[in-house]
RODO-2510 file (C-alpha; in nm, 4 decimals, decimal comma):
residues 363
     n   res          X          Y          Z
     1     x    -5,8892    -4,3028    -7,1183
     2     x    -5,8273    -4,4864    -6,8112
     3     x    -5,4993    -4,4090    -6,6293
     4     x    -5,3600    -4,5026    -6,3093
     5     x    -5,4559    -4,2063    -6,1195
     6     x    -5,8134    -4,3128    -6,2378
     7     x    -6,0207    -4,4440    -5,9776
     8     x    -5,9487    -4,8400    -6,0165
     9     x    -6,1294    -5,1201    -5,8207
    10     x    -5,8918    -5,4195    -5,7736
    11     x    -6,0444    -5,7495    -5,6364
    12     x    -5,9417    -6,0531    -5,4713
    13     x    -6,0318    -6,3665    -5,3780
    14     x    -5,7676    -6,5853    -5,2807
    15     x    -5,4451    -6,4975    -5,0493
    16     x    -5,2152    -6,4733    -5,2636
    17     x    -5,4411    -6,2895    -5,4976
    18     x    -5,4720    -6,0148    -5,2352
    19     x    -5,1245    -6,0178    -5,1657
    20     x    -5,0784    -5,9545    -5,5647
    21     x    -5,3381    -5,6821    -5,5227
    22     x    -5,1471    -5,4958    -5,2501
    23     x    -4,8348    -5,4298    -5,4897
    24     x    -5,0666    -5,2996    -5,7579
    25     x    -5,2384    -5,0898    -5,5278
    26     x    -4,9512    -4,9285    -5,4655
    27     x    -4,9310    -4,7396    -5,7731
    28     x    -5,2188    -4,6416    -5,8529
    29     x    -5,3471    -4,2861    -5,7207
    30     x    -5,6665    -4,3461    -5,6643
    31     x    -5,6873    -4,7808    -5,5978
    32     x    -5,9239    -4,9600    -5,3589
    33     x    -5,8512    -5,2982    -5,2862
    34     x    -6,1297    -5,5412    -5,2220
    35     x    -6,0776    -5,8506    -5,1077
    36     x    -6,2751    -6,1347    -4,9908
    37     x    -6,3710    -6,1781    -4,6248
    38     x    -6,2535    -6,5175    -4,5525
    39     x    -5,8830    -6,3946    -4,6551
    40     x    -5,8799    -6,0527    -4,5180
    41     x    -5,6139    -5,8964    -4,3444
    42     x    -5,6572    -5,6479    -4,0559
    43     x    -5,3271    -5,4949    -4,0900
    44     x    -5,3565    -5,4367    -4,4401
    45     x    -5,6367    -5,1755    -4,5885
    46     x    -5,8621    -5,2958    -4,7939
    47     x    -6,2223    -5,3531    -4,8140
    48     x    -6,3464    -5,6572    -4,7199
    49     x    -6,6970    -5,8508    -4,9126
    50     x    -6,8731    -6,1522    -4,8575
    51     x    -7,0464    -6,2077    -5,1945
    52     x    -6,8450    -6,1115    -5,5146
    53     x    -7,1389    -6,0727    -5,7422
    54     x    -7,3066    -5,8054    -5,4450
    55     x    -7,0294    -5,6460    -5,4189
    56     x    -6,9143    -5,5478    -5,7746
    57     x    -7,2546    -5,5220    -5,8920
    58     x    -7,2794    -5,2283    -5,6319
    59     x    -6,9337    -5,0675    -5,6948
    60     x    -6,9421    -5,1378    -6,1038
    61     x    -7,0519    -4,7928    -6,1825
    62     x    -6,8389    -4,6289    -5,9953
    63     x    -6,4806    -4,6906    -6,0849
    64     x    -6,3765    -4,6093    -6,4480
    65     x    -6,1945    -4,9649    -6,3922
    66     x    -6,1555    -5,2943    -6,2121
    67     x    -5,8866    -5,5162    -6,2107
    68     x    -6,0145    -5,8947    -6,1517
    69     x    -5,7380    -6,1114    -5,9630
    70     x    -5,9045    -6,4343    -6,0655
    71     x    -6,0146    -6,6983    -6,2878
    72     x    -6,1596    -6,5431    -6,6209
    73     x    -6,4494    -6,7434    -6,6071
    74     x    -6,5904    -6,6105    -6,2631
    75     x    -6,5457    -6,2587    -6,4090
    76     x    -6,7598    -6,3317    -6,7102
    77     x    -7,0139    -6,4550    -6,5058
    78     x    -6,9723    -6,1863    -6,2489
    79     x    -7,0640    -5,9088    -6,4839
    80     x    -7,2773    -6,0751    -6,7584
    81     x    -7,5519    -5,8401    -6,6240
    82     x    -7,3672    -5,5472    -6,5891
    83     x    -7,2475    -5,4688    -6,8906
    84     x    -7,3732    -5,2224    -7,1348
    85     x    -7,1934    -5,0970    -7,3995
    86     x    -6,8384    -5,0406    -7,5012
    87     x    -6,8788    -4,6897    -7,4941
    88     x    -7,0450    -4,6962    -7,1431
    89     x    -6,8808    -4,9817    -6,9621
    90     x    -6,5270    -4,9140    -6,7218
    91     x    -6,2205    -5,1060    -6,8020
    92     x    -6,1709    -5,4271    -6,7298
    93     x    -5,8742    -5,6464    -6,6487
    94     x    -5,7920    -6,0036    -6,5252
    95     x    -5,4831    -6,0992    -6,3889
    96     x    -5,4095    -6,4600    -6,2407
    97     x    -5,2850    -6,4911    -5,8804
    98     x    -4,9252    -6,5548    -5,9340
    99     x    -4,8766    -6,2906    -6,2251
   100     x    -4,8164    -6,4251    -6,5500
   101     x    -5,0890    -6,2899    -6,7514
   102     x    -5,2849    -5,9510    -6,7486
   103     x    -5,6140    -6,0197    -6,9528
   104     x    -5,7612    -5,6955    -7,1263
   105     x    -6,1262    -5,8198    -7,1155
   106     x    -6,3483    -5,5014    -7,1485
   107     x    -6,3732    -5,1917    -7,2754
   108     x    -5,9931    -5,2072    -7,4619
   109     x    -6,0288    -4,9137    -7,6244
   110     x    -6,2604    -4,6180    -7,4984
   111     x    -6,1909    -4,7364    -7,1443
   112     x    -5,8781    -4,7951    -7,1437
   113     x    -5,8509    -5,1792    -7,0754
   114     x    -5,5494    -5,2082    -7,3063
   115     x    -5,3345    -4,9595    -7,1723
   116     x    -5,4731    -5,0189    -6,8189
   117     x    -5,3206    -5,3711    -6,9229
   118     x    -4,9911    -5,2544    -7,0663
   119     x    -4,9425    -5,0733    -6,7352
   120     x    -5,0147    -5,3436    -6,5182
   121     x    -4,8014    -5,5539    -6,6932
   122     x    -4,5176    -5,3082    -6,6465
   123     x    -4,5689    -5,2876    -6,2937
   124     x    -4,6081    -5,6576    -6,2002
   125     x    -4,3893    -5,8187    -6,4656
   126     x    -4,7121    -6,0190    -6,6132
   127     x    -4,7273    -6,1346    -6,9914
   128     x    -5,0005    -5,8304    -7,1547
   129     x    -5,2989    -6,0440    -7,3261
   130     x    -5,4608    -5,7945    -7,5703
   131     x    -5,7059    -5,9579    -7,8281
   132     x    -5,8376    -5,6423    -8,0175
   133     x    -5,7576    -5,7011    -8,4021
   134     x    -5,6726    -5,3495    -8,4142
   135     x    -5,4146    -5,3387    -8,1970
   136     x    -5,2646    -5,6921    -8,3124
   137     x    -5,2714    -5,5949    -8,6847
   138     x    -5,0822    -5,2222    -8,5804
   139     x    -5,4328    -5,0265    -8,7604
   140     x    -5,5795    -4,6907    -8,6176
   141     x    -5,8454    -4,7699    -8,3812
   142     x    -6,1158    -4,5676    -8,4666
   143     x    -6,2735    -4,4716    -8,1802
   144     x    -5,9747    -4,4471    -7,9640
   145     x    -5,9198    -4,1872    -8,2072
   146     x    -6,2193    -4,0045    -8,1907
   147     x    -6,1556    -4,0489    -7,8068
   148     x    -5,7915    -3,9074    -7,7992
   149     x    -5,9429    -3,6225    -7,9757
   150     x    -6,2741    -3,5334    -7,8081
   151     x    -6,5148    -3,6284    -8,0895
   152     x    -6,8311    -3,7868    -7,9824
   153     x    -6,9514    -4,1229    -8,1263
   154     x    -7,2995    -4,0730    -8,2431
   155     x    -7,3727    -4,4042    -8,3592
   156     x    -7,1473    -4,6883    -8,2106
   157     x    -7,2447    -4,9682    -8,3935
   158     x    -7,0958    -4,8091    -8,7123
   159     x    -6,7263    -4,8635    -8,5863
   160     x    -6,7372    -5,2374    -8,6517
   161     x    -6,7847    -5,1322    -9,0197
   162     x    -6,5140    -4,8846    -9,0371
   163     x    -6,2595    -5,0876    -8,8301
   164     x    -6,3292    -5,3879    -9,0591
   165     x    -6,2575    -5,1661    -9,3320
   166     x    -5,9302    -5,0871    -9,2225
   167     x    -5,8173    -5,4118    -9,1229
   168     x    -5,9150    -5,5295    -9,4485
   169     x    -5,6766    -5,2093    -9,5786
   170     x    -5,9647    -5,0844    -9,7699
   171     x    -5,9970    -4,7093    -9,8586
   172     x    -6,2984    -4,5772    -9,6727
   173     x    -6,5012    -4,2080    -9,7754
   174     x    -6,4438    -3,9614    -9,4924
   175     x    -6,5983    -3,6366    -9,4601
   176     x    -6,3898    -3,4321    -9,2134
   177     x    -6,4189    -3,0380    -9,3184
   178     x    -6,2608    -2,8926    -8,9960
   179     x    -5,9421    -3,1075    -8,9962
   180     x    -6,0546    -3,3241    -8,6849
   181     x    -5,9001    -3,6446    -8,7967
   182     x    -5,6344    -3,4817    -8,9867
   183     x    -5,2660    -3,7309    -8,9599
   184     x    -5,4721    -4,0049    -8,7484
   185     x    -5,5272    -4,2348    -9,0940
   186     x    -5,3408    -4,3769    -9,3948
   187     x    -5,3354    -4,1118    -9,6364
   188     x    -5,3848    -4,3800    -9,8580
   189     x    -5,7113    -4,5344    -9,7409
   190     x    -5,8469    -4,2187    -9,7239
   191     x    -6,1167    -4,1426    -9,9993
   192     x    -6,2285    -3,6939    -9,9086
   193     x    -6,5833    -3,5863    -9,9575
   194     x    -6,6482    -3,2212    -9,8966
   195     x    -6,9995    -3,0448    -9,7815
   196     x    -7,0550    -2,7399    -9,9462
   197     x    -7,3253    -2,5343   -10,0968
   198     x    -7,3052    -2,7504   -10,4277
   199     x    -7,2942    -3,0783   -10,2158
   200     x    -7,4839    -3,0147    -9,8887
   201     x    -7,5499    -3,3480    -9,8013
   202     x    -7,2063    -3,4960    -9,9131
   203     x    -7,3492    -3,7231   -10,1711
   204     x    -7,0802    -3,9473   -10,2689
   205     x    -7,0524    -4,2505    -9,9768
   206     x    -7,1068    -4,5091   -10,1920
   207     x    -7,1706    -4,8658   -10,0261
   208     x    -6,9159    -4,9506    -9,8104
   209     x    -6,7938    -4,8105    -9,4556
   210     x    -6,7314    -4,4379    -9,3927
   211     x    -6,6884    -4,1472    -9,1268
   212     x    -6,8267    -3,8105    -9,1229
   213     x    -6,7214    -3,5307    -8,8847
   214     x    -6,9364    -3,2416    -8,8357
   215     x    -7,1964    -3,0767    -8,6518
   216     x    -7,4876    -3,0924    -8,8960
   217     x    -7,7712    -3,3499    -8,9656
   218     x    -7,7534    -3,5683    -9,3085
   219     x    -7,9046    -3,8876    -9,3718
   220     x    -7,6814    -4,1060    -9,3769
   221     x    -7,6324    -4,5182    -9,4369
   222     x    -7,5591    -4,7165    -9,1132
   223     x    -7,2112    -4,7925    -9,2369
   224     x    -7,1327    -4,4181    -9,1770
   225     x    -6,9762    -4,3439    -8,8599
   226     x    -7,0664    -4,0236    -8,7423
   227     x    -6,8030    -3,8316    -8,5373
   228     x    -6,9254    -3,4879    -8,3231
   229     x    -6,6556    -3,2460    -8,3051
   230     x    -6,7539    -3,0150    -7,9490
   231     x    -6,7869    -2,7296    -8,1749
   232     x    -7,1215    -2,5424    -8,1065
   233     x    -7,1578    -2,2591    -7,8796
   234     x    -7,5379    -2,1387    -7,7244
   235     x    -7,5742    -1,7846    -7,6452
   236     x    -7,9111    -1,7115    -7,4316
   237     x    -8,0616    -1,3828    -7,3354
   238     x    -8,3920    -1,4484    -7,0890
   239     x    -8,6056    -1,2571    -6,8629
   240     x    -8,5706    -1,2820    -6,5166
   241     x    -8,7408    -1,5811    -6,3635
   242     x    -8,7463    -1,7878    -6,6897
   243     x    -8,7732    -2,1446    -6,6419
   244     x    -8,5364    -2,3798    -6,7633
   245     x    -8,8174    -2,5749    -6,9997
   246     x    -8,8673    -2,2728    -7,1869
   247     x    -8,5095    -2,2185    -7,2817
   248     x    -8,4186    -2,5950    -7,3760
   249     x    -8,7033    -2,6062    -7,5832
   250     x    -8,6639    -2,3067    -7,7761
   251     x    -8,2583    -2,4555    -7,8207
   252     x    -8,4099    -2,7980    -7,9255
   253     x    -8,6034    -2,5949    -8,1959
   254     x    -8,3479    -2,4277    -8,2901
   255     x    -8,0992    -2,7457    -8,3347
   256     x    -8,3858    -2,8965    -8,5160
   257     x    -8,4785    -2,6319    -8,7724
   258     x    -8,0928    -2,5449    -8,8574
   259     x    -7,9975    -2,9402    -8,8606
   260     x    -7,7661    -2,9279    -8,6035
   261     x    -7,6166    -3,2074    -8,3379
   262     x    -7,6676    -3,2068    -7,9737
   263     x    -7,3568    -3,3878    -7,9392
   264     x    -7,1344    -3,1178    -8,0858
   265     x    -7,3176    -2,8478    -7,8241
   266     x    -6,9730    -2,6940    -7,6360
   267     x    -7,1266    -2,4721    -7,3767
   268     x    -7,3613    -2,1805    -7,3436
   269     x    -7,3160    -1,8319    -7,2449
   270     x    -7,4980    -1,5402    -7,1536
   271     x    -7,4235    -1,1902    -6,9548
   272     x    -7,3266    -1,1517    -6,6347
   273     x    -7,6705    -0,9677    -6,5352
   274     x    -7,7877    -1,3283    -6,5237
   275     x    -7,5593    -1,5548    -6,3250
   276     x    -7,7844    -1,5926    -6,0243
   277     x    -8,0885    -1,7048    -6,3052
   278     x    -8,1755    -2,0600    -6,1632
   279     x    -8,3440    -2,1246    -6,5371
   280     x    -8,0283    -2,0842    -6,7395
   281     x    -7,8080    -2,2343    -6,5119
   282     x    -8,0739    -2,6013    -6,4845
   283     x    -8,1244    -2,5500    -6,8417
   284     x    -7,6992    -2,5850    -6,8845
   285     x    -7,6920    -2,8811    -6,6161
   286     x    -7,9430    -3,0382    -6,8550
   287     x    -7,6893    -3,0689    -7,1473
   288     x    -7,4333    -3,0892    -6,9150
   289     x    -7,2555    -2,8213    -7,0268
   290     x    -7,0297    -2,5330    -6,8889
   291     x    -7,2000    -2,2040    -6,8405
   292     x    -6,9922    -1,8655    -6,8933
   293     x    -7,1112    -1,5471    -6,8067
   294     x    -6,9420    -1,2128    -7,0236
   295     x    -6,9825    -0,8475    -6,8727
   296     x    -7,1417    -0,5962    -7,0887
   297     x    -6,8336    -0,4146    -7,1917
   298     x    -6,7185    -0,7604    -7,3274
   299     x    -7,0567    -0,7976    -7,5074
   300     x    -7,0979    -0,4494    -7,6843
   301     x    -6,7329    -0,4813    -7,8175
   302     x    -6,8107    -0,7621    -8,0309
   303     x    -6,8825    -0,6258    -8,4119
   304     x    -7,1238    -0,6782    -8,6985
   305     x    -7,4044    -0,8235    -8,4539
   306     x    -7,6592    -0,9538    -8,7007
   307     x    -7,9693    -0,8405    -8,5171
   308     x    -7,9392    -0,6211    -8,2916
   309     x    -8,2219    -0,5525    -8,0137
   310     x    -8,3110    -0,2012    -7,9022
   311     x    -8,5375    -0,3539    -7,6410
   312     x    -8,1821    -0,4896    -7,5470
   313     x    -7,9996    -0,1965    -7,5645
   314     x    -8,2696     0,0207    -7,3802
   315     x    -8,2905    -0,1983    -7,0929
   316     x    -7,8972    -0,2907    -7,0413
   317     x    -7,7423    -0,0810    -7,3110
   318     x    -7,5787    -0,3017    -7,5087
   319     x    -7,7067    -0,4413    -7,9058
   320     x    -7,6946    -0,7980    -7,8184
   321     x    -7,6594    -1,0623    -7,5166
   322     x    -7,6910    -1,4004    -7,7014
   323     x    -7,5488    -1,3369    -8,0478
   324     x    -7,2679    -1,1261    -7,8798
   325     x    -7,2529    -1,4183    -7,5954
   326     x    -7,2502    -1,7222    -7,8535
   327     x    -6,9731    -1,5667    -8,0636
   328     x    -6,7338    -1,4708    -7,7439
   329     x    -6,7765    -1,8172    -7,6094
   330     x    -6,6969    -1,9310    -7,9871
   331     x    -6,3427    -1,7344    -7,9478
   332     x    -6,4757    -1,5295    -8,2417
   333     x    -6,6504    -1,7898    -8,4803
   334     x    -6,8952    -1,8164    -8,7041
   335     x    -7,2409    -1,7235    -8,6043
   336     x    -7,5032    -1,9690    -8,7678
   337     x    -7,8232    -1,9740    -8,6155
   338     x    -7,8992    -1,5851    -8,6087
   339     x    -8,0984    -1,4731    -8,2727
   340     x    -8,4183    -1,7326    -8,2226
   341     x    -8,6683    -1,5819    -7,9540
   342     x    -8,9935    -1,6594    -7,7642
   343     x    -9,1877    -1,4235    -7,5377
   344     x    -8,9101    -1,4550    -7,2164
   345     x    -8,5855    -1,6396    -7,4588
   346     x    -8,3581    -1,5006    -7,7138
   347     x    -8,0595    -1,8166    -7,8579
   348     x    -7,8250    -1,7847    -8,1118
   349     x    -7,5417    -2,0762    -8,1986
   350     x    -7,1976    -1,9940    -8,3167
   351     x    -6,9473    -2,2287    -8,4313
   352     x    -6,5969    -2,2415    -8,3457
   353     x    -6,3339    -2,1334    -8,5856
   354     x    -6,1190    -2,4193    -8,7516
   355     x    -5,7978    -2,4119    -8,9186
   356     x    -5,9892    -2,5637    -9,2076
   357     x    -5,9938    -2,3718    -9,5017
   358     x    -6,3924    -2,4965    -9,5645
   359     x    -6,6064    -2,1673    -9,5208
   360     x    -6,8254    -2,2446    -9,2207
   361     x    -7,0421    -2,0326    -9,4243
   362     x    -7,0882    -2,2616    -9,6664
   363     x    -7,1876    -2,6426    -9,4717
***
C-alpha cells in the first residue's frame, strides 16, 4: 500500500505544473520531482527530462508511484506500454496544473492510487476523483483486503467475479479455515464451506463467485478466488557443499506430492552449522524468502520429532535439523510434510498455528 514515505515520482510539464509539484514534494519522504527541461529551474531540485515517454518509461519500475501533473490524455498514452497488471503496476495519479482535481488512474487498490489520491487531495486542497465501484458503492474491496492482510492473490482475474458479486450484494461461498478474512465481509453475504477429512476438496461452490483461503491445491472453477495465507514453513538439513538445484527441487517435490502452494511458503530454516552453506542460502533467495538459522540446543528441545535420524544425531548430536527447524520457525505448528530426503537433502514443512479451531490435521 502506497504511502507517502513511499518512493513517489511526481512529473511536470508546464510551469506552473512544476511549481504545483514543488509543494507536493514537500511532503512526501521519499519524492523526486521531474520536470521538463524547457521549464526547469536551477534553484529548485528536481530532475530535469527532455522526452516524457524516455523518461518515465525508464523510471516506471522503480517508484511504487507517480503522480502525473498533466492532461489525462498524455498519461494514457505515456504508459499504454508500460502497464502490466493491477497487481504489478505502481500507483498512479493525475492532477491538473492549478489543483482542482486529483485523478486516481492506476492501480486504486493494491497500489495504493486511491489513498495516494485521498492524500494528495488533503495536501493540495484538490477535488479526489476515485472511479472504483467499490469504493463508490462503500463494499469491501477484495483484494485490498487480502492486501491489508498479507494473503497472496493466486489468480487475479477471479476478483472481478467476486467484487461483482458483492456489488450486486450477493452471498458468495468462502472457504477460510484459519480465520484469515474473519470481520473483513458482511456476515450476511457470507455462505462457509469447511475442508476436512469428510470434504477434502470443499465440494460445495456451486456456480457463482467464491474465495478460498488456504495453503493446499484443489481444483477449483475460475470464479474462485484463491487467497495464500504466508503460512508454510521449510526446514532443510544438507550436506556441506550442496547445491542450491538439489534442494529446490526436492522442496518442489515435496509441495507437489503433499498439494501444497508456493505462494503460502513463509521462510525456511535450518541449523546454525550451516549458515555459511552458499546452497541453502541461493536456494532461499530463489523463493525469496527469509532464512533463519536455530542452534542445536534450540533444535534438540523441540518434542515428539516424527523421524528422527541417528545419522543426525551421530554426526551433530541432535534427532532432527529440518523437522525440528520447520516446526521452530512455525512458532510450534503443525508439522505436515514429515522429513523428505535425497542423497545430500533432508525437508520437512510445518504450518503455522491458527486461532482456528479447524484441526490442521485434518485439511
Amino acid at each position: 500500500m502506497t504511502s507517502l514515505s513511499a518512493p513517489i515520482a511526481i512529473w511536470a510539464l508546464t510551469a506552473g505544473g512544476a511549481h504545483l509539484g514543488r509543494r507536493l514534494n514537500q511532503h512526501l519522504v521519499n519524492g523526486r520531482l521531474f520536470v521538463a527541461a524547457a521549464v526547469a529551474d536551477a534553484s529548485v531540485e528536481a530532475t530535469a527530462f527532455v522526452r516524457l515517454q524516455d523518461a518515465v518509461t525508464r523510471h516506471f519500475d522503480r517508484f511504487e508511484a507517480h503522480v502525473f501533473i498533466m492532461a489525462t490524455g498524455i498519461v494514457v498514452r505515456t504508459l499504454a506500454d508500460l502497464i502490466r497488471h493491477k497487481t504489478e503496476d505502481p500507483a498512479v495519479v493525475v492532477m491538473d496544473e492549478t489543483g482542482h482535481y486529483a485523478i486516481s488512474l492506476l492501480s486504486g487498490h493494491l497500489g495504493g492510487a486511491n489513498q495516494l489520491t485521498r492524500e494528495l487531495a488533503g495536501i493540495s486542497g484538490a477535488a479526489p476523483v476515485i472511479t472504483t465501484a467499490t469504493d463508490l458503492r462503500g463494499v469491501p474491496a477484495i483484494d485490498l483486503i487480502a492486501q491489508e492482510r498479507g494473503l497472496q492473490i493466486e489468480n487475479p482475474d477471479a476478483i472481478r467475479f467476486v467484487s461483482a458479486a458483492l456489488l450486486r450484494q450477493e452471498t458468495i461461498a468462502v472457504c477460510d479455515p484459519f480465520g484469515q478474512l474473519q470481520g473483513a465481509l458482511p456476515a450476511n453475504m457470507v455462505r462457509s464451506i469447511e475442508l476436512n477429512a469428510e470434504n477434502p476438496t470443499g465440494t460445495g461452490w456451486g456456480h457463482g463467485p467464491a474465495v478460498m483461503v488456504h495453503d493446499i491445491h484443489v481444483d477449483l472453477p475460475p470464479e474462485v478466488l484463491i487467497l495464500r495465507p504466508a503460512s508454510l514453513f521449510v526446514g532443510v538439513g544438507c550436506n556441506r557443499g550442496t547445491p542450491a538445484g538439489e534442494i529446490t527441487s526436492l522442496l518442489e517435490t515435496a509441495l507437489k506430492r503433499f498439494g501444497l502452494a508456493r505462494r503460502s511458503l513463509a521462510g525456511v530454516a535450518s541449523v546454525d552449522l550451516k549458515a555459511d552453506e552458499a546452497g541453502l542460502e541461493t536456494a532461499a533467495g530463489n523463493y525469496r524468502l527469509p532464512l533463519s538459522f536455530f542452534t542445536r540446543d534450540q533444535l534438540a528441545a523441540v518434542a515428539n520429532i516424527r523421524t528422527p535420524s541417528a545419522t543426525v544425531e551421530k554426526h551433530i548430536g541432535i534427532p532432527s535439523v529440518c523437522e525440528a527447524a520447520a516446526l521452530l520457525a512455525s512458532d510450534n505448528g503443525h508439522l505436515i510434510v514429515p522429513k523428505q530426503h535425497t542423497r545430500n537433502v533432508t525437508v520437512a514443512i510445518a504450518r503455522r498455528a491458527f486461532t482456528s479451531s479447524v484441526s490442521d490435521q485434518a485439511i
